[in-house]
Structures are given as structure tokens and as C-alpha cells.
C-alpha positions as CSV (number, residue, x, y, z in Angstrom):
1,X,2.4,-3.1,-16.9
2,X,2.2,-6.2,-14.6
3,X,-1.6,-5.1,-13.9
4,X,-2.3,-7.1,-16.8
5,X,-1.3,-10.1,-15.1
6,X,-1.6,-9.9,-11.6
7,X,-4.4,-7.6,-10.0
8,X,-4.0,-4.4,-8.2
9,X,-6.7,-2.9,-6.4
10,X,-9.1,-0.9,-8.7
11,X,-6.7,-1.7,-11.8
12,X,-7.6,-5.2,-11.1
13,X,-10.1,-5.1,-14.4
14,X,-9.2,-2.6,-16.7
15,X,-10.8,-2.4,-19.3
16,X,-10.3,-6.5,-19.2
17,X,-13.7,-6.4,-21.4
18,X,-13.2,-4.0,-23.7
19,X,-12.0,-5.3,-27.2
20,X,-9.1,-3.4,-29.1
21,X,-8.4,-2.7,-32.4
22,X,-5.7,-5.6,-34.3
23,X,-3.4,-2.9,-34.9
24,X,-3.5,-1.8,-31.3
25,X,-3.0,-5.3,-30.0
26,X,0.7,-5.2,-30.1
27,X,1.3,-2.4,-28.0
28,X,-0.8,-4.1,-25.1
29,X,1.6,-7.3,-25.9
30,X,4.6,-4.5,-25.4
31,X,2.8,-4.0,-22.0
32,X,2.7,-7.7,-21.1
33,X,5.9,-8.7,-21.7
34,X,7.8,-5.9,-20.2
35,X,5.6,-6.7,-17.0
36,X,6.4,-10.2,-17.4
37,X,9.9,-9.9,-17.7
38,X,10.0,-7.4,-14.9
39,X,7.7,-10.2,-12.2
40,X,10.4,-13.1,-13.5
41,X,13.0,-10.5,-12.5
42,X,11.3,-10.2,-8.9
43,X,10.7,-13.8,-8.2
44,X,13.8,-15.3,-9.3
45,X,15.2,-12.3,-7.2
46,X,13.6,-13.8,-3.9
47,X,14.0,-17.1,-4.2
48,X,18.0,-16.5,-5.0
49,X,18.2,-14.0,-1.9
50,X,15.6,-17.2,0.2
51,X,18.3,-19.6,0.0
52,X,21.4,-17.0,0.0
53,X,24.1,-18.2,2.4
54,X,27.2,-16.1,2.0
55,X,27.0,-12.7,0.9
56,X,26.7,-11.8,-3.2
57,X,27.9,-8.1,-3.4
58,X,27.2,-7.9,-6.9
59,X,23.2,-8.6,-6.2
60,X,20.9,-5.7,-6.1
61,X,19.8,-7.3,-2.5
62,X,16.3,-6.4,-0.4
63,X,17.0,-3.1,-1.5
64,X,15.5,-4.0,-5.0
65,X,12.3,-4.5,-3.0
66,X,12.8,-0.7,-1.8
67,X,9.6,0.6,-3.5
68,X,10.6,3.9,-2.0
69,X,8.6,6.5,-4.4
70,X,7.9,9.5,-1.5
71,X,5.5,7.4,0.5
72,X,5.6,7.3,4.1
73,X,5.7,3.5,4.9
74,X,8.9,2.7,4.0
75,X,9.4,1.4,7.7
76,X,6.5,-1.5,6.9
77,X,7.5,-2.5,3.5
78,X,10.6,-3.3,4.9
79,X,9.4,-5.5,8.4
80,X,6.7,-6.5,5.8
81,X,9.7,-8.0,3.7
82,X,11.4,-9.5,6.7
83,X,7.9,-11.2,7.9
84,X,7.6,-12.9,4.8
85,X,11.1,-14.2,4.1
86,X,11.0,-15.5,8.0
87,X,7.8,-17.3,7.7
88,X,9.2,-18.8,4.5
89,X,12.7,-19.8,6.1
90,X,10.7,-21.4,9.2
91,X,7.6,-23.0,8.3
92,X,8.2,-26.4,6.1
93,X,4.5,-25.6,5.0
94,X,6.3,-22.8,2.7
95,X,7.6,-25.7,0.5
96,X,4.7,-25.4,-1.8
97,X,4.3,-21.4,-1.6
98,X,8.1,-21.9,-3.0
99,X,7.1,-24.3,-5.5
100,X,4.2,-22.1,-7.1
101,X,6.3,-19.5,-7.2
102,X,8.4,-21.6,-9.5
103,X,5.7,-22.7,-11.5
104,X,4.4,-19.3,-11.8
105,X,8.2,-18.3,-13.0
106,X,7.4,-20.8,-15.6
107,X,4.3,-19.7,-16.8
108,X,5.2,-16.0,-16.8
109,X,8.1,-17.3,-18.9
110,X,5.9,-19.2,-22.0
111,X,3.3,-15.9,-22.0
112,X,6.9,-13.9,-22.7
113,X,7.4,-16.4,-25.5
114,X,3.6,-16.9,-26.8
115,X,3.5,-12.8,-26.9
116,X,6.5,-12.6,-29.0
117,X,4.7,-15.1,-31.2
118,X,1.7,-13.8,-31.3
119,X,3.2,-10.0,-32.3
120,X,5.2,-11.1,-34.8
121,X,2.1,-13.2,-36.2
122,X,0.0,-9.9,-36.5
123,X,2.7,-7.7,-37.6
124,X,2.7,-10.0,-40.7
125,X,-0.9,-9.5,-41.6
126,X,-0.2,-6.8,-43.9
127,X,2.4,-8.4,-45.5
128,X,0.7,-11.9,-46.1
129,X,-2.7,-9.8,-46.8
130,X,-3.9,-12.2,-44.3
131,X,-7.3,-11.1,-42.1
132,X,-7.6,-11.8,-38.3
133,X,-9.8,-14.5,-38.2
134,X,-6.5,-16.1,-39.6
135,X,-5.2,-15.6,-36.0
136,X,-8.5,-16.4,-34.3
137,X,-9.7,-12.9,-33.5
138,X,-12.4,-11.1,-35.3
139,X,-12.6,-7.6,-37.4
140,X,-13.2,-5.8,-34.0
141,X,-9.6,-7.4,-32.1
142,X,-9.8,-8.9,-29.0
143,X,-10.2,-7.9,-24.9
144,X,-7.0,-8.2,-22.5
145,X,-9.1,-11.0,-21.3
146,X,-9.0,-13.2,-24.7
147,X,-5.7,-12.1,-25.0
148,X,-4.3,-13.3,-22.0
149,X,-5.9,-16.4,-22.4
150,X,-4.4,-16.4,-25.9
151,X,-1.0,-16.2,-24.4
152,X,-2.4,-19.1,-22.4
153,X,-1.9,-16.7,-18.8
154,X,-3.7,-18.2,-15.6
155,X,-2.8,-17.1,-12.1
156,X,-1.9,-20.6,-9.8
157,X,-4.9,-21.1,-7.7
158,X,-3.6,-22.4,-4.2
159,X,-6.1,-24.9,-2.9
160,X,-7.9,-23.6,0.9
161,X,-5.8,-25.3,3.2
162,X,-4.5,-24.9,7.3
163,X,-1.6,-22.6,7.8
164,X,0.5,-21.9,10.4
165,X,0.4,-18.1,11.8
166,X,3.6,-16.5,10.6
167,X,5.8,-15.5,13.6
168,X,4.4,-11.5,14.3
169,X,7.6,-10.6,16.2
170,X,9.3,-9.0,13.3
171,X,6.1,-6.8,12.6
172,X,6.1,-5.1,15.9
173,X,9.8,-4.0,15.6
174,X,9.4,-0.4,14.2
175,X,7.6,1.6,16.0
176,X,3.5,2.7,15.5
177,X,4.0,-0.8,12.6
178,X,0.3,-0.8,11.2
179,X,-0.9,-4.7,11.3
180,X,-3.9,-6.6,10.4
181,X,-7.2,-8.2,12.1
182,X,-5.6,-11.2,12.2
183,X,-4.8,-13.3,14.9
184,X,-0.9,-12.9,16.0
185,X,0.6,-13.2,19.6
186,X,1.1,-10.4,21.7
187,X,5.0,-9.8,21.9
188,X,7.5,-7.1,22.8
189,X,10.1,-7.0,20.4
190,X,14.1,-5.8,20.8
191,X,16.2,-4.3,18.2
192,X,19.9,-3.7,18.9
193,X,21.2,-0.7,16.9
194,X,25.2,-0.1,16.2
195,X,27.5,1.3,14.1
196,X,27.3,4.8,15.7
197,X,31.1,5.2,15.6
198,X,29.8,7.9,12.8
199,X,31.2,11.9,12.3
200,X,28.7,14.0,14.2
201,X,26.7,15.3,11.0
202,X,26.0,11.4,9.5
203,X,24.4,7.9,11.3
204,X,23.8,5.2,9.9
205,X,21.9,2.3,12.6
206,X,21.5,-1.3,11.6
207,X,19.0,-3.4,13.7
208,X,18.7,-6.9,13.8
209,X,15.0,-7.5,13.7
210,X,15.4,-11.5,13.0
211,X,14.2,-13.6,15.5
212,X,17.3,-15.3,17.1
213,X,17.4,-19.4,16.9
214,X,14.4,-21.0,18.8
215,X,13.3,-24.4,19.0
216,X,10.1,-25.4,17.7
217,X,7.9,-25.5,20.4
218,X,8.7,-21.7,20.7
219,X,7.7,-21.2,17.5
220,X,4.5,-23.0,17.4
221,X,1.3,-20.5,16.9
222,X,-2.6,-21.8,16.5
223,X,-3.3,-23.3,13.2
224,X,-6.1,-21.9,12.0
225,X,-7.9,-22.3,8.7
226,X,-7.9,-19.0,5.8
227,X,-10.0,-19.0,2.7
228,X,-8.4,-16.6,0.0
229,X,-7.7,-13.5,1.4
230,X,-8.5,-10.1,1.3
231,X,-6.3,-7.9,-0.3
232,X,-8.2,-5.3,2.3
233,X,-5.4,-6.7,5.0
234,X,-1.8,-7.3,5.5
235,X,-1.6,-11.4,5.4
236,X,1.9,-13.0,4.8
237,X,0.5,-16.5,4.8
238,X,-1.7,-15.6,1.8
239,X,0.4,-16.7,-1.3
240,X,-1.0,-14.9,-3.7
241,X,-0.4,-11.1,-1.4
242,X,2.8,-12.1,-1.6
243,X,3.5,-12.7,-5.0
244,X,1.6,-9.6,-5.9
245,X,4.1,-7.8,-2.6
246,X,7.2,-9.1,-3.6
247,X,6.1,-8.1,-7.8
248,X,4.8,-4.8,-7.4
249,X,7.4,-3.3,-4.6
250,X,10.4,-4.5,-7.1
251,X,8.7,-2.8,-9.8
252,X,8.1,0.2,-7.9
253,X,11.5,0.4,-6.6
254,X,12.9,-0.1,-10.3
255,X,10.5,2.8,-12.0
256,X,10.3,4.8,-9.2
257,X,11.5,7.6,-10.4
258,X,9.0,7.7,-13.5
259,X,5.8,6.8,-10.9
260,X,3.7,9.8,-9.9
261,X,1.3,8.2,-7.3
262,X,-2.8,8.0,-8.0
263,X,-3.9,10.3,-5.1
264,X,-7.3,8.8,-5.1
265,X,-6.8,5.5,-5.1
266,X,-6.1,5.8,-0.9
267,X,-7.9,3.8,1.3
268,X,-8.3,3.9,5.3
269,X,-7.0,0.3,7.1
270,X,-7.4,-0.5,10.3
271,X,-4.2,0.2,12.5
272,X,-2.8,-0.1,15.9
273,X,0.1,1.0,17.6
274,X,1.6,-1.7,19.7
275,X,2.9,-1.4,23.1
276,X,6.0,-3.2,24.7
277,X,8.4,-2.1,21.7
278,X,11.7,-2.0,22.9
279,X,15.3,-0.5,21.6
280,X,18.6,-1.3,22.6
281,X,21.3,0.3,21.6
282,X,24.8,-0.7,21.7
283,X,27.9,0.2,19.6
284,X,29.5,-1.9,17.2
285,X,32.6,-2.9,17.8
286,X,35.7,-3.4,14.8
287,X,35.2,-7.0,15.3
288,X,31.7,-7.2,15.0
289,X,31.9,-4.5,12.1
290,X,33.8,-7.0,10.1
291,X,31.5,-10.1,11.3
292,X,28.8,-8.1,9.5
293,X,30.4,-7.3,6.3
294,X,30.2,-11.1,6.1
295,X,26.6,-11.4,6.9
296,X,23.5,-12.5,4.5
297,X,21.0,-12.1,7.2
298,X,18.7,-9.8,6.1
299,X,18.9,-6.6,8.7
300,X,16.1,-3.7,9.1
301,X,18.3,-0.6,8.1
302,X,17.7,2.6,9.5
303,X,19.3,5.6,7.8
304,X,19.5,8.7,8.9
305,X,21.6,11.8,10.0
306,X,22.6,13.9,12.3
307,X,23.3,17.9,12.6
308,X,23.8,20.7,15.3
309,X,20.9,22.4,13.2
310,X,17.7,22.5,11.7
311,X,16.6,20.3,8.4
312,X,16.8,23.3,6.3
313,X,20.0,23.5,7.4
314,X,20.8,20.0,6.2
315,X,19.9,20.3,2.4
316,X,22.0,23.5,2.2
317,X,24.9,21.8,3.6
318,X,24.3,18.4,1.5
319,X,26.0,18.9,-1.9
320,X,29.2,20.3,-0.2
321,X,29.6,18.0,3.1
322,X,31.8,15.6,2.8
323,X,32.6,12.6,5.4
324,X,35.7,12.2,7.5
325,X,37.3,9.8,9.0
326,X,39.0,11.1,12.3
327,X,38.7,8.1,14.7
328,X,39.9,10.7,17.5
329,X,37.3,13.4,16.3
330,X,36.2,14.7,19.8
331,X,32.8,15.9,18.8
332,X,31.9,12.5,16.6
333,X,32.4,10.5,20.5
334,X,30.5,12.9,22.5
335,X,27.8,12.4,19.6
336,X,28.4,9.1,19.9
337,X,28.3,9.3,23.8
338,X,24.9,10.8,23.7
339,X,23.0,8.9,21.0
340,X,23.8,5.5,22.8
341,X,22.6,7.4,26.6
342,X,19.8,8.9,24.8
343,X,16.1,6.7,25.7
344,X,15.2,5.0,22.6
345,X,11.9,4.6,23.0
346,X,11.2,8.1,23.1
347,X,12.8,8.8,20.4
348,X,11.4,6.6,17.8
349,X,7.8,7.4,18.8
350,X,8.6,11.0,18.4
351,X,10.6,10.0,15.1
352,X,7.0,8.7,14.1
353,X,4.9,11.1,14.8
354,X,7.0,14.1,13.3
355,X,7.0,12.4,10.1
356,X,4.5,13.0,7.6
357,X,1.7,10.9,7.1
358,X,1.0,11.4,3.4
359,X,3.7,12.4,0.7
360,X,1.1,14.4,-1.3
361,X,-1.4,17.3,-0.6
362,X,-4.8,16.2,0.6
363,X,-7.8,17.5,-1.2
364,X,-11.2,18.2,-0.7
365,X,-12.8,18.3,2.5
366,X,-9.2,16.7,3.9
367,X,-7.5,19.2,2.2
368,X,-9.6,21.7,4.3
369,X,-9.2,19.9,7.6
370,X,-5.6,19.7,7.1
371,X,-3.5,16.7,7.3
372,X,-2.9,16.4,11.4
373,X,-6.6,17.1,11.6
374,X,-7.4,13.9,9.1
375,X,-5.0,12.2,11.3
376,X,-6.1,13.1,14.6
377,X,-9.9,11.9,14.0
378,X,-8.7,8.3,12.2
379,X,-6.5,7.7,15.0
380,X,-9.6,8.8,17.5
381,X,-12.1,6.5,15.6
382,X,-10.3,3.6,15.8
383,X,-8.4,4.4,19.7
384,X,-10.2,7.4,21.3
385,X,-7.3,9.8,23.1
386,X,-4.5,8.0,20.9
387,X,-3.9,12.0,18.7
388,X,-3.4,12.9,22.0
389,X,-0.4,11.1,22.8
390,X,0.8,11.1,19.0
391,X,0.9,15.3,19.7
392,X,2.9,15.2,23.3
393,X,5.5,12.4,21.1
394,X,5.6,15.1,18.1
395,X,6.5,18.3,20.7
396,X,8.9,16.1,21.9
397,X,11.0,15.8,18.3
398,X,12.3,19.3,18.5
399,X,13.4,19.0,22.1
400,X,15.2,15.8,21.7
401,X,16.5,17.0,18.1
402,X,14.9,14.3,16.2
403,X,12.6,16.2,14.2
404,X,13.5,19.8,12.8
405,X,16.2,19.7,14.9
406,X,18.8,17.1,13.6
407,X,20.6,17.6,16.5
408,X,20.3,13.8,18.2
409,X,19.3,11.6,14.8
410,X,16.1,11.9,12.1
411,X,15.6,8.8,10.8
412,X,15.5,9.6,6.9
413,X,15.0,5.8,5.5
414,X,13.9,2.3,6.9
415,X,14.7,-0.4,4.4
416,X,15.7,-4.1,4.8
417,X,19.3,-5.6,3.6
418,X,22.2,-7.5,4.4
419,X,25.1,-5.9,6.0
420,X,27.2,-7.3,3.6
421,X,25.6,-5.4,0.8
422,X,24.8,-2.4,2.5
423,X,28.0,-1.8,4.2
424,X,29.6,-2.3,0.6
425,X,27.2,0.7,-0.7
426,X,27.9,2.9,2.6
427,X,31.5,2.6,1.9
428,X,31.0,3.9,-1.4
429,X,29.7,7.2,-0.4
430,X,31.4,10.0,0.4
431,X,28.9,12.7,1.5
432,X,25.9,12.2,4.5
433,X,23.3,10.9,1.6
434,X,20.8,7.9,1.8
435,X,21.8,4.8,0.6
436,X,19.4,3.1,-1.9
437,X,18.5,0.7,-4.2
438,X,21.4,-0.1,-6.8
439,X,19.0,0.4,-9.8
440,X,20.8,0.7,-12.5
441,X,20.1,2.5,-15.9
442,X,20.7,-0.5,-17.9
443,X,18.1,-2.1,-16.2
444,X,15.2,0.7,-17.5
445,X,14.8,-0.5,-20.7
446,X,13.0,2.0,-22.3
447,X,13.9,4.8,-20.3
448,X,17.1,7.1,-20.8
């Protein structure tokens, strides 16, 4: 529904042209002010959460931004997330990036109330016997494009102006992170992990991927001049990508359980995996536990579980596990014991390369090939010998029980929230499930 107002790829210019019926016009006003509604929902959303300083429990959080759907990215959306709240929270030039988001607030605002209007005003034609050219529009209705001008809709054009390279440390915290041609500095990056003190068959690790305080010298970065950018690219300094990221992975996150994804519309980007990522893991203390129930900071999440067993395993046992909380539980510390001795490194990069690259079956001539066999010749093309390395990482997921065997940890989820919030929701469950976003059904208007 919010194609209609903010562009998407290939639905960018649907059937913007084409004129409809009068009596059809209303339903495409349904359309546009249920997306409306929704993108005032999203923005308002990030600018509460941009300037959030103690924790709101009752807020829906990052995790409203958790477009999770069955892709296979969650891990980027979520540094993807964190990139752009940190540039915003550390660059003064964000100050008018936060003020057209406002306006655009604003303007999404009066087309909600010129639709309304407008509906009502043809919806009385056959009452009032009155004929469309009454209402400006001829016999033969109008395109979305005359509509939305109706409604008096314009995206905010930002004028071409220097920028300041966001900070790209956040980017290159999860492991194999896919980034952009851009220019960005080449930096390792260390995420401590806690809250292991976990029974043996669930583990749930939250890192800290925000930069910690620097002065600004340290986080100066060339200043380099960007026309409008491509949506072809991952850009956080590009206002307009992240109105359209921040809009469409709310909305995703909120229907995602009535999305069924448009297998075609897929397209190759450039990626490469970074070197110098680095994991430290420690355990979180009681003190620091309650430290972070206090915390707004926004956190990468990892979610995940563990099991002496094989996945299979897992969903059979899932309706009928429940937690416990034995502090003295013998086999939960030498779990414990060996997560935190276990080499991170190697684990995450054979985390990555167990998990699947595409939630849906390929067709065609990929379908043929095979999905590790698509994979293996895009990695090749871009870093020749890289499918090598991603197969000796995936043998190495059985063996250190992070793939089909659960044994160590298999990262399930990557999402980005506080601790406050998500602590709240982990405490609320009571079996070794994924925590996710707190849609709620009252919020699916519409849908039952």
C-alpha cells in the first residue's frame, strides 16, 4: 500500500498512468491511506525511539523494524538499523534528515485527510446525481498519478549537498555483512556477547555493536559529495533510502505474516566478506543483568538455542520444553563453560555459511544448478576461491554443533533492540522460542 507513495523497486510505477474508473477510485484511496497511516506509524516510531533516553516497556521498540518474513538477512536489517540511528545520533548534519522526516510526517498527514475528503466527495455522486467533472476528473476517472497530486502528495526533495561518511564500524559486526561500493574505512569490529547463564537447551546472546564514546577527531571520515542515490546500493547517508528502509521494514514486520515474497523480483548486489571481525565473549554478571534491564541503547540481539541433538530434534521437542531455572543446574554451567571457551570466530562464520541463502525454491536454470551451486559461482565472480572457504566453514557447523547439530548454539534470529525491552519479552516466555516483534492484532486493521 505505501508503493503508492514511496517507490519500491519495479512497483516504483504501477500502473501510475493508467486511468481508473470513478467508482474504482475509492478503493485506491483505501490503499493510500492505510499506507499513509502505516509510514506515519514508522516515522514517528523512529524519531520517538532517536531521542529515547530511559527505557519505554510499553513501546513496540526496534523490533517493529523486524521485517522478518523468512528471508535470510535478518542479520543486515538489523546492523543496517543500527548504522542509521548512529549516523543520525552523531552527525549534527542529520538535523535536517530529522527535520524532513517531520515535514514528510506532515504531508503524509494532510494526503490522510484530503483522501478522506476526496472519498466521501465521490461516494456522494450518486446521491447529488452530480458527474465527475464536478470533482475535476473526467468520464474515464483519473491515474494514481493525478490522484496523488489531487491529494496534493510530493516526496521532499533534499537538495545535493556534502555529507559526512556514516561511521562503517557497526556494518562489519556480523559476520559475511554484505556492504556497498562506497567508500568506508577499513575496521575490525568487537562485539561482547553475555547472558549465557541460560539452561543447556536455550541461549539467548546480546552484543553491543554501538560504538563506545569517541571524540571527534576519531570520528571524522572524508567528506565527500553524493548526488541522489541509487537504490541499487546500501547508503545510510541517502535520506530518501532511509525513509523508504525505516517505512517498508516496519510495514513488513507488521503484515508479515500475510506477505508471500515476489520470487522474481531478486536481484544480484555486489558483496564482500570482511576480514578482521572479531567476537568476545564474556558472561553477564547479576549486576550487569540488571544495568541492562535499564538500558535504551539499542543492542544487536542474537537469538538462538541450544540442544544435545540435531534440529529435527528441536521442533519435536518445542511445544513441550519448558524453561527452568536451576541456578545450580550442573549441565546449564558446563554449557555455559564451553560456549564462553568455544573460538567465536569460527563459529559465526560457520553459523553463516550453514544458513540458507534464499527462503524460497530457486527456479529455472538456478533451480537446476541448485542453490550452493548458484552460490558458489556469485561468490567466485565477484572473489575467485571465496565458495571454497564458505564450504570448509559449513563442514565445520556439524563438528562444532552449530549447524544440524544444536549441540554448542545455532543462531535462529539477529534483530536490533534495547535490553530493556527485550529482556522484558524474554522474561515472558516460558519455552526455548524466538522472541519477536510485539505486533499486536489490534494493530492489523483489517485483518482477523
Amino acid at each position: 500500500m505505501s508503493t503508492y507513495l514511496f517507490s519500491a523497486g519495479k512497483l516504483a510505477k504501477f500502473s501510475s498512468s493508467a486511468r481508473h474508473k470513478p467508482i474504482s477510485i475509492p478503493r485506491h484511496l483505501f490503499n493510500i491511506v492505510r499506507g499513509a497511516s502505516d509510514s506515519v506509524d514508522a516515522l514517528q516510531l523512529f524519531l520517538k525511539l532517536l531521542h529515547e533516553e530511559e527505557v519505554d516497556k510499553t513501546s513496540p521498540g526496534y523490533l517493529a523494524f523486524d521485517a522478518h518474513v523468512g528471508d535470510t538477512s535478518c542479520q543486515l536489517r538489523a546492523c543496517m538499523l543500527l548504522e542509521i540511528l548512529n549516523r543520525y545520533r552523531q552527525h549534527g548534519s542529520s538535523a535536517m534528515e530529522v527535520c524532513s522526516i517531520e515535514q514528510t510526517i506532515e504531508r503524509l498527514k494532510k494526503v490522510i485527510e484530503n483522501a478522506r475528503t476526496f472519498c466521501q466527495n465521490i461516494c456522494n455522486l450518486a446521491v447529488t446525481k452530480a458527474t465527475p467533472e464536478t470533482l475535476g476528473m473526467s468520464k474515464h476517472g483519473m491515474s494514481i498519478d493525478e490522484i496523488l497530486q489531487r491529494l496534493e502528495w510530493t516526496e521532499i526533495r533534499t537538495p545535493r549537498r556534502s555529507q559526512e561518511l556514516s561511521n562503517p564500524t557497526l556494518f562489519y559486526s556480523v559476520a559475511s555483512s554484505v556492504v556497498s561500493r562506497s567508500t568506508s574505512r577499513d575496521r575490525s569490529s568487537e562485539g561482547g556477547v553475555g547472558n549465557t547463564n541460560t539452561i543447556a537447551s536455550s541461549a539467548t546472546s546480546i552484543s553491543d555493536a554501538a560504538p563506545t564514546e569517541q571524540n571527534e577527531k576519531q570520528l571524522e571520515a572524508p567528506s565527500i559529495v553524493f548526488a541522489e542515490a541509487s537504490s541499487d546500493y546500501w547508503e545510510p547517508w541517502d535520506w530518501h533510502q532511509v525513509v523508504h528502509f525505516l517505512v517498508y521494514s516496519y510495514i513488513l514486520s507488521k503484515y508479515k505474516h500475510f506477505i508471500i515474497r515476489d520470487i522474481n523480483s531478486r536481484q544480484n548486489m555486489e558483496s564482500v566478506i570482511r576480514e578482521n571481525i572479531c567476537w568476545d565473549l564474556s558472561q553477564v554478571t547479576d549486576a550487569e543483568l540488571d544495568e541492562l534491564r535499564q538500558s535504551c541503547r539499542p543492542h544487536i540481539v542474537v537469538c538462538g538455542n541450544s540442544l544435545d541433538g540435531e534440529t529435527a530434534e528441536y521442533l519435536e521437542r518445542l511445544p513441550t520444553t519448558k524453561l527452568h531455572m536451576d541456578d545450580n543446574c550442573e549441565e546449564n554451567m558446563q554449557h555455559c563453560k564451553d560456549l564462553l571457551a568455544s573460538d567465536q570466530d569460527r563459529n559465526v562464520l560457520a553459523i553463516f555459511a550453514d544458513h540458507r541463502h534464499y527462503a524460497f525454491p530457486l527456479l529455472g536454470e538456478e533451480g537446476k544448478q541448485g542453490e550452493d551451486a548458484v552460490i558458489y559461482g556469485i561468490m567466485d565472480d565477484v572473489a575467485p576461491g571465496l565458495s571454497k572457504q564458505l564450504q570448509a566453514s559449513k563442514g565445520e557447523a556439524r563438528e562444532l554443533g552449530t549447524g544440524p547439530s544444536m549441540k554448542l548454539f545455532m543462531w535462529q534470529h539477529v534483530a536490533l533492540e534495547a535490553p530493556g525491552r527485550f529482556l522484558q519479552l524474554l522474561d515472558e516466555v516460558d519455552r526455548p522460542i524466538l522472541v519477536k516483534a510485539p505486533v499486536s492484532k489490534h494493530d492489523l486493521f483489517g485483518f482477523k
